[in-house]
C-alpha positions as CSV (number, residue, x, y, z in Angstrom):
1,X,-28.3,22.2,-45.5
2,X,-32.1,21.9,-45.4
3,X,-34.0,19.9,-42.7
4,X,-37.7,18.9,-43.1
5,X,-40.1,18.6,-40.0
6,X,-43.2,16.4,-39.6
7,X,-46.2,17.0,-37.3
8,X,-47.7,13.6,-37.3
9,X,-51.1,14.4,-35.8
10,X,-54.1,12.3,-35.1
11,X,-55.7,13.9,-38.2
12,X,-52.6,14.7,-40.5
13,X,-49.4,14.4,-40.8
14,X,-48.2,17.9,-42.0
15,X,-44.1,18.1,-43.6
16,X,-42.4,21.3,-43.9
17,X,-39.3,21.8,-45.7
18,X,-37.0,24.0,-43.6
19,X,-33.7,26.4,-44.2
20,X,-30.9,27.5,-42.6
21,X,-32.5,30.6,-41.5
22,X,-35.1,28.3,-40.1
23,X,-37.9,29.4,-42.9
24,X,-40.4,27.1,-44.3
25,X,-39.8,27.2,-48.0
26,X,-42.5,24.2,-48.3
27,X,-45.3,22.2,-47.4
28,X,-46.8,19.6,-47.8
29,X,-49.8,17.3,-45.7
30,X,-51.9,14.2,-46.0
31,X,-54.7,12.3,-43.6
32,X,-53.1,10.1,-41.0
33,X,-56.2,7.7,-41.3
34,X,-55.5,6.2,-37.9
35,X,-55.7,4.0,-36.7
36,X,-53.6,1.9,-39.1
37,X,-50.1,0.3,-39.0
38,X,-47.0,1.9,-38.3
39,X,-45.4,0.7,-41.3
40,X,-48.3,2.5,-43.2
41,X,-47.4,6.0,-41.7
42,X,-44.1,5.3,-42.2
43,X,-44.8,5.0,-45.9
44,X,-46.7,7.8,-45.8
45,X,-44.4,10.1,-44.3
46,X,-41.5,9.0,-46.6
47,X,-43.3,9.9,-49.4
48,X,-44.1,13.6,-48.2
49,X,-40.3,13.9,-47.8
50,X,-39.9,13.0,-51.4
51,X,-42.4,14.9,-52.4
52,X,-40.5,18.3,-50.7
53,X,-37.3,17.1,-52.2
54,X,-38.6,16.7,-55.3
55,X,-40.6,20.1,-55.8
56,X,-37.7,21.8,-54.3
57,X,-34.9,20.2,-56.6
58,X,-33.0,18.6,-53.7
59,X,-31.0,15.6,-53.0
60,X,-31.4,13.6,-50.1
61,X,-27.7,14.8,-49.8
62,X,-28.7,18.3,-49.1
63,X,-31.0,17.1,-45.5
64,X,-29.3,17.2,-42.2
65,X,-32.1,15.2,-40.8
66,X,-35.6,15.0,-40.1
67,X,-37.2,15.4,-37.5
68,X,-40.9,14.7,-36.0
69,X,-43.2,15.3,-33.6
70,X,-44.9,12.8,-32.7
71,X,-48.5,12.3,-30.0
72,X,-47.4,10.0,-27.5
73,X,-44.3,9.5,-25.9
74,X,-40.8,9.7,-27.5
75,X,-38.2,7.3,-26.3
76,X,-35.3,8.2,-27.2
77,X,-33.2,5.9,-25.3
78,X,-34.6,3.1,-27.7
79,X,-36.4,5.3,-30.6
80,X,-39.8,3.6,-29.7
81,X,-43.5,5.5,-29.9
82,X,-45.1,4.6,-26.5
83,X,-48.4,5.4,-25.5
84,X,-49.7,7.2,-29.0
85,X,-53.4,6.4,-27.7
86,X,-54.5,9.0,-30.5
87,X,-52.5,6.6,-33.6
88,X,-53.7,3.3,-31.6
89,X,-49.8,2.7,-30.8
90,X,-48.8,1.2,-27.8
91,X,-44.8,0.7,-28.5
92,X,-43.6,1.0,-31.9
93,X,-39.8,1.2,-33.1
94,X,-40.8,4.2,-34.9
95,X,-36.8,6.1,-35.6
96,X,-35.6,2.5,-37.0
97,X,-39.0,2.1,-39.6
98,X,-38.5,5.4,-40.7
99,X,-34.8,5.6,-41.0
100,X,-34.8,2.6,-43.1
101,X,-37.5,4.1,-45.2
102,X,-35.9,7.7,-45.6
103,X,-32.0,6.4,-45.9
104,X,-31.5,9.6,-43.7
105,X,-31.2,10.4,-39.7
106,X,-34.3,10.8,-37.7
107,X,-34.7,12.6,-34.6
108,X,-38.1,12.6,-32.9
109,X,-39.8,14.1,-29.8
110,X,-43.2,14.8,-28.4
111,X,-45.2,16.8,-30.4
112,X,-46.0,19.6,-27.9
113,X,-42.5,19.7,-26.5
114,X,-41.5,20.4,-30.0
115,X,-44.2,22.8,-30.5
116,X,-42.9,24.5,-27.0
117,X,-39.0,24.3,-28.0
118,X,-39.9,26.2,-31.6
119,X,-41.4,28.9,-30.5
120,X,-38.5,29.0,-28.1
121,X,-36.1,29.2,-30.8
122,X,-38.5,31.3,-32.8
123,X,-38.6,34.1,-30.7
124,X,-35.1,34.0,-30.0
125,X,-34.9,32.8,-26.5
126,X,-36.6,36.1,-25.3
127,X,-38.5,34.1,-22.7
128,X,-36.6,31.9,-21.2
129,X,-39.2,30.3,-19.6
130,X,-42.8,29.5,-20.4
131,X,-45.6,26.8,-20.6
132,X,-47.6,26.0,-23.8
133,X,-50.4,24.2,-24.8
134,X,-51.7,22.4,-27.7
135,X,-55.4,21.4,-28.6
136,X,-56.1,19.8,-31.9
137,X,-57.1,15.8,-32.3
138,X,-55.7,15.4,-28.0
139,X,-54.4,18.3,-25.4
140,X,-50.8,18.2,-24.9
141,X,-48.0,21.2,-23.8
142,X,-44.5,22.0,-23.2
143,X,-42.3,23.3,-21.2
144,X,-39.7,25.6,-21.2
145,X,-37.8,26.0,-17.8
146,X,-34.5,28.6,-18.0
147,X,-34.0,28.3,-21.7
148,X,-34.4,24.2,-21.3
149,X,-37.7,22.0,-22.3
150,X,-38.4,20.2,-19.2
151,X,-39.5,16.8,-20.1
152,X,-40.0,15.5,-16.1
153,X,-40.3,12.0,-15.6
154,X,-41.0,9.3,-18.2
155,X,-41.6,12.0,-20.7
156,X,-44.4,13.6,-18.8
157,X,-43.8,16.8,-17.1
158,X,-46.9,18.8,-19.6
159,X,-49.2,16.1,-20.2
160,X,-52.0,17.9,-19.6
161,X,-54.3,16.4,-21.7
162,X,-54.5,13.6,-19.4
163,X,-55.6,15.1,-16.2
164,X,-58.5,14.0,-14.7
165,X,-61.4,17.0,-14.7
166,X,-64.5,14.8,-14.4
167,X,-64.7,11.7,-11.8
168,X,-67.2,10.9,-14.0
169,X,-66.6,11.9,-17.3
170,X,-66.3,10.0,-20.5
171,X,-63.6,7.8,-21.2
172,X,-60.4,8.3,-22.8
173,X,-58.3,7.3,-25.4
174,X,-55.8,6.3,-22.6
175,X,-58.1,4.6,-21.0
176,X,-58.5,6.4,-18.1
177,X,-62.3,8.1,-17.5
178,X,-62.6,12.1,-17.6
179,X,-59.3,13.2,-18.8
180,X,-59.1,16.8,-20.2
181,X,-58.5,15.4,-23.3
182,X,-62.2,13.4,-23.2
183,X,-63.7,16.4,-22.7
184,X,-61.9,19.9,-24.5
185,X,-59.9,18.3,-26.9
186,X,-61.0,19.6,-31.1
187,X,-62.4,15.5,-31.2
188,X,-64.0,15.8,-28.3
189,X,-65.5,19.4,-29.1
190,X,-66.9,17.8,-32.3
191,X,-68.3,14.8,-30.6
192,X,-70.2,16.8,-28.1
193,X,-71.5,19.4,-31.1
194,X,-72.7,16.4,-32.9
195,X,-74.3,14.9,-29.9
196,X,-76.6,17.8,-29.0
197,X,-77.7,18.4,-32.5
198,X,-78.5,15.1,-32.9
199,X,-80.6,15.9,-29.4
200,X,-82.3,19.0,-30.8
């Protein structure tokens, strides 16, 4: 059985079509264009599963699942995307949209916690314990505490993106003023690289 995984980033959601040896045999990516409605991702990210099955020769019969990452919190008690500042989501009933789209199960977790428990399984549990970070479109990490991603409360536990660095920073996507995100995330990075040639 093959599964695919999504990375739906701020700035593209990237599919990979995966084996039972857990190798990516395929790819395949498009521009998330957020922000925009939920349904509209949704579409999107159905048709990048087709497009793998297709170019692979499969049958929707031949995935286990799929499963995403996604950049906000993952509630899996209700399958709801809360607080995906960087997608301009609040609280979405993301697993039942795209389970009705795909006709196939959907599990779904925070991106860098997913990031964090693949390189776990990647390099064969040899560290049983570690922290991660990510930096692309927002900051985020994971995890891993005695073989176990550690989640911590509401989700939480490596959200580091969202620590305050600067009292009187610029403000965030969350809304908050001077997170880590504001200032070192890739966007951010940009913005200020823009700002002082503009300056010069």
């Amino acid at each position: 059985m093959y599964r695919i995984g999504i990375d739906l980033g701020g700035t593209n959601i990237a599919a990979g079509l995966v084996d039972e040896s857990m190798r990516i045999v395929d790819k395949a990516s498009v521009s998330t264009r957020a922000p925009r409605p939920m349904a509209d991702l949704a579409d999107d990210i159905a048709a990048l599963v087709r497009k793998l099955l297709e170019r692979g020769g499969l049958d929707r019969q031949d995935l286990a699942a799929v499963g995403v990452g996604v950049p906000g919190t993952a509630n899996r008690e209700n399958g709801h995307l809360e607080d995906a500042n960087n997608l301009g989501f609040d609280d979405e009933p993301f697993v039942s949209v795209l389970e009705e789209r795909l006709g196939l199960p959907v599990r779904f977790g925070n991106d860098a916690n997913a990031a964090a428990w693949g390189e776990y399984k990647a390099g064969g549990g040899r560290e049983d314990s570690f922290v991660m970070m990510t930096i692309g479109t927002g900051i985020g990490g994971g995890v891993i505490l005695n073989g176990k991603l550690w989640d911590g409360v509401n989700g939480a536990a490596a959200e580091f993106g969202h620590m305050t660095i600067r009292y009187d920073g610029v403000p965030c996507t969350c809304g908050r003023t001077g997170c880590f995100d504001a200032n070192a995330s890739a966007t951010a990075l940009l913005r200020q690289a823009r700002g002082r040639r503009a300056a010069d």
